[in-house]
N, C-alpha and C positions, 0 to 999 in steps of 0.2 A: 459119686461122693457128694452127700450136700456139707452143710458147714462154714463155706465161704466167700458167704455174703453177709454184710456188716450195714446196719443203718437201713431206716426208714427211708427219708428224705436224702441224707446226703449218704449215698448207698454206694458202697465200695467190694467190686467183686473179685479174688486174687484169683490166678492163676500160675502152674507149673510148679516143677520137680529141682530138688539140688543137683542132678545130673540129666537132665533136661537139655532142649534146647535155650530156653529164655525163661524166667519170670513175669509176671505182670500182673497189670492192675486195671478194671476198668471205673471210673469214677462219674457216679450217676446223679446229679443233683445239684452239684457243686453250680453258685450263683455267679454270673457274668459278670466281665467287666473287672476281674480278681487280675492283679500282672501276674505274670505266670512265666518260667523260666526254667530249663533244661540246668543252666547254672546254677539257681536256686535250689533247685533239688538236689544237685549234688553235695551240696556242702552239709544237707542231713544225711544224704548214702554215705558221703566220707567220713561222717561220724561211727557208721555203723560196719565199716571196714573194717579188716585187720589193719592196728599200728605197729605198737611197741612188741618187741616179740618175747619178752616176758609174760606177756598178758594176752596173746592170741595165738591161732595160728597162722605157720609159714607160710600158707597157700595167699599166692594173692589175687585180690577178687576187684578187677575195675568196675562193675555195677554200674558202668556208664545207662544213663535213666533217656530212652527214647520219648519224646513227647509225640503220637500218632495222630491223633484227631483234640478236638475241642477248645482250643487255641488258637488264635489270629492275631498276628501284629504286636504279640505278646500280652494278650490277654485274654482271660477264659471267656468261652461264646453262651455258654451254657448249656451247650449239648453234652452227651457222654466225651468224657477226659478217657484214653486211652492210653498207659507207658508200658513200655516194655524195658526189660532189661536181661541183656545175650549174657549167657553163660559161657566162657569164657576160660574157665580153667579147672574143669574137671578131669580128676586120674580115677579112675573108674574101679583100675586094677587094686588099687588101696583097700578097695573092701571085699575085694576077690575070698579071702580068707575068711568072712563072716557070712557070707551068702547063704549056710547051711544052719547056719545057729542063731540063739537070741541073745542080744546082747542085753546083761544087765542094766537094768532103769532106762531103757531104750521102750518105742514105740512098736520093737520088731513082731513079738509073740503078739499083742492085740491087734496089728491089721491083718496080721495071717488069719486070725483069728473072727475079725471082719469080714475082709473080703476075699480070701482064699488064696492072697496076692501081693507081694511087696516087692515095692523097689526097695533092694538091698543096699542100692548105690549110694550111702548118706542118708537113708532114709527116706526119699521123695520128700512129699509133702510133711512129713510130719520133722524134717530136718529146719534148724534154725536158719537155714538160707532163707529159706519160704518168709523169713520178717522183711526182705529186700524190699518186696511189692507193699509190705503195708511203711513201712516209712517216706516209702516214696509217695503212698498216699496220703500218709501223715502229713509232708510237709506241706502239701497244698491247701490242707486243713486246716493249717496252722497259720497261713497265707490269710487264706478267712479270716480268722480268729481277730487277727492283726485290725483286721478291717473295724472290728469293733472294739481295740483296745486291750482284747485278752490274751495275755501269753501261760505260756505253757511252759516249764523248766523242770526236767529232771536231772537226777545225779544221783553218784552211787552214796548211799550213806554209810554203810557197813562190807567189810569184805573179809568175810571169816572173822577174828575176833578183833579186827581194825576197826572203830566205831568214831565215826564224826559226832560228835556231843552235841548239843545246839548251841554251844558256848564258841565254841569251836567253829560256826557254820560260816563262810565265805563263796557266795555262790558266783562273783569273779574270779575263784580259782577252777570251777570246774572243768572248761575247754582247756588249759591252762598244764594238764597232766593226764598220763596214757590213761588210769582207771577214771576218769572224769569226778575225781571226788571234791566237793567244796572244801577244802583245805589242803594245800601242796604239801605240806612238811607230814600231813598224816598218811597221805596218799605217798610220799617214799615209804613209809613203814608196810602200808599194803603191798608195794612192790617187792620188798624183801621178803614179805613168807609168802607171797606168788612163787616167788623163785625158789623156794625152800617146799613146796609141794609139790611145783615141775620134778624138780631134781630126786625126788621123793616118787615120784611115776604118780601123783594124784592130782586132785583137783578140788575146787573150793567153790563154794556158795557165798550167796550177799544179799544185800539189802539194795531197791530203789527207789526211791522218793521221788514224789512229784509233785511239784506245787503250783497253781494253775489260779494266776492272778485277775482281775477285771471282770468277773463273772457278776454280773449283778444278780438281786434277790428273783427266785420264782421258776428257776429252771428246774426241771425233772418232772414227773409225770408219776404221783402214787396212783393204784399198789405195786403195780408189779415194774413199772418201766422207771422207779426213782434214780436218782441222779447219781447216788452210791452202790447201785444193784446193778447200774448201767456202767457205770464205770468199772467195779468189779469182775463182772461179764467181758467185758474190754479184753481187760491187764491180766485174770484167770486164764485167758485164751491164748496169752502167747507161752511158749515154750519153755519148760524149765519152772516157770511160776507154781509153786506149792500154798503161798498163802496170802491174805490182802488184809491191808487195813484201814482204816480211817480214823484221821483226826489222832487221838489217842489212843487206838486200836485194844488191843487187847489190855493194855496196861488200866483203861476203865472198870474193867470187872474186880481188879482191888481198889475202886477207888469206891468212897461216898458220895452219894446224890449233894452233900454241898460243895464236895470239893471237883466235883465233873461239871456240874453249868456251867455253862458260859454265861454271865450276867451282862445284859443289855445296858445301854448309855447310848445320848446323842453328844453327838460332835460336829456342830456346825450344821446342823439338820440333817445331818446323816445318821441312820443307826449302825449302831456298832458293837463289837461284844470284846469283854475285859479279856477274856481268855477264850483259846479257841479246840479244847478239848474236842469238840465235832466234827472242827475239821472243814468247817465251811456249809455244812448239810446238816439241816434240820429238817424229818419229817419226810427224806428225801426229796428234800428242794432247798436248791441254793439259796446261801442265807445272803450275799452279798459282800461276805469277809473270803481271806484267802479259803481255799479248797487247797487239801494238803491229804494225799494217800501214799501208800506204800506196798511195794509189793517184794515176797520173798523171794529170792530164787535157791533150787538145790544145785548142788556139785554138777560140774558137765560130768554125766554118766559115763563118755568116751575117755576112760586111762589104761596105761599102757601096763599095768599088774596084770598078771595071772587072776583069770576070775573064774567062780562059777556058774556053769547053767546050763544049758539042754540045748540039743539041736534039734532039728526040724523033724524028725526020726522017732521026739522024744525019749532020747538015750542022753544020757547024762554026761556031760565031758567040760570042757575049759576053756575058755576064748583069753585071745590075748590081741587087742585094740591096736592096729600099725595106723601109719597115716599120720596125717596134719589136722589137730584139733587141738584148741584153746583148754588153756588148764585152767581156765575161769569164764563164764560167758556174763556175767554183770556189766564188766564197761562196756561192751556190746551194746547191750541191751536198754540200757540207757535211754539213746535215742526211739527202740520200739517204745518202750514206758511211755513217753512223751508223745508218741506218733498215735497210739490207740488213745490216749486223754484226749488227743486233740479231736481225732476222727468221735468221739463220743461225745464231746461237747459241741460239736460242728453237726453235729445228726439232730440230739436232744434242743437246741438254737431254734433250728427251722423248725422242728415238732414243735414249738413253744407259741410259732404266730397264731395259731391257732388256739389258743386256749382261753384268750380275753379279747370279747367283742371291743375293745377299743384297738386293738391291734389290727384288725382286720376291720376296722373302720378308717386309722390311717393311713390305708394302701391305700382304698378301693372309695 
């Protein structure tokens, strides 16, 4: 299978299956001298755990994060970063009952289809476990980032027709409540018709946001390797994601050319723009204001109704979904959002010394 390698420079390669022995992640690039902490990393696994059990599944998943090589004395060497992470609480027999058939909005009939072969156990690799190894690479990304002032914050904006406004946006509420949405009092409301499509046998879609502050102007690389192509590329890649936007996203195509620019102004010898319908990217390259995307997600595919759809046999018949899965995968996923911005602006960073002989007149 290729597919899962990520980045130039700072190159992150995952491995393993949701009924596997371990997941993991090898991390090729990353710059020395970063602290670096087994601790650290867990406090973005623990984001990416089941909590509240409205909002997840019952299975629980310790995702304790192994640090194997690349690390000394608590801090990166600069060689390959190696984590691992032991699976730990797989029931295998849960999907006993699906091993013959394809599960609606599932990846089942396309890798059969592939490679003649599926782990039916959760899916393998194409199961949302598989984002374990990329937040754990995330966070060390973000570890980076830190090093030059840029953070990275994501959070649910929308959950089914629960919508944070911008009026409304409080991004010290988000750790703060089970669906990490920047505002508590809206995020009980998401929690009520959570509960009210569990109890229903369904499942629900949402919105994540991500806003990725301290970037200065000049990152990205046209044509093909821009800053929003690559980001895109990123957040398209993880699981469940149907659609991506930037800045204003889709709402620009009814707007007009005067009311979409963003109009320039200095501030203290800074440049700056009145409004940021862009999004932070212009031309595919960072303008030096926030960088603000979004990404959709659909319904977890995995409900427990009566479905239709075909078995391996191609005869026609009905699945019906047992087991423990999440009747919403957005608060989830949260932390992936955040984990793949960071891993892409920590790649496109290093890509960047390179591009102006003054840059590589200050190393060397």
């Amino acid at each position: 299978m290729s597919g899962s390698i990520f980045g130039k420079m700072f190159c992150v390669s995952t491995f393993g299956e949701s009924h596997g022995n371990a997941l993991g992640v090898i991390i090729d690039g990353c710059p020395s001298n970063i602290a670096l902490s087994e601790e650290e990393i867990m406090k973005d696994m623990d984001r990416r755990k089941p909590g509240n059990a409205k909002v997840a599944t019952s299975r629980k998943e310790d995702d304790t994060v192994e640090i194997l090589s690349g690390v000394f004395e608590g801090k990166s060497t600069g060689t390959p970063i190696a984590l691992l992470i032991r699976n730990t609480n797989q029931k295998s027999g849960d999907y006993s009952n699906i091993k013959d058939v394809y599960r609606p909005s599932h990846a089942d009939y396309t890798f059969d289809m592939k490679y003649g072969i599926r782990d039916y156990r959760g899916g393998g690799r194409s199961s949302g476990r598989e984002t374990a190894a990329r937040v754990a690479a995330g966070s060390i990304a973000k570890k980076f980032l830190q090093e030059l002032g840029i953070t990275v914050t994501a959070y649910a904006r929308s959950i089914g027709p629960i919508v944070v406004h911008d009026e409304d946006l409080h991004l010290d509420h988000i750790l703060l409540n089970p669906v990490n949405m920047p505002n508590n009092s809206i995020a009980e409301k998401a929690l009520d018709y959570i509960e009210t499509v569990k109890k229903n046998q369904d499942s629900v879609g949402g919105t994540v946001e991500c806003l990725i502050r301290g970037v200065k102007a000049g990152i990205g690389d046209p044509v093909f390797n821009k800053l929003d192509a690559s980001l895109a590329y990123a957040i398209m890649g993880i699981g469940g994601v149907k659609a991506f936007e930037v800045g204003a996203g889709i709402k620009a195509s009814a707007m007009l050319g005067s009311q979409y620019n963003d109009s320039f102004y200095k501030d203290n010898g800074i440049v700056n723009k009145r409004t940021n319908h862009s999004g932070g990217i212009l031309g595919g390259i960072s303008d030096g204001t926030d960088i603000l995307v979004k990404a959709h997600f659909k319904p977890t595919p995995s409900i427990s109704q009566v479905q239709n759809t075909i078995n391996t046999s191609l005869e026609e018949t009905t699945v019906q979904i047992t087991g423990r899965h999440d009747p919403i995968i957005v608060p989830r996923a949260v932390v992936v959002v955040e984990s793949m911005a960071a891993l892409t602006l920590a790649d496109l960073l290093l890509c960047n010394l390179g591009a102006n002989i003054k840059n590589i007149k200050s190393m060397y």
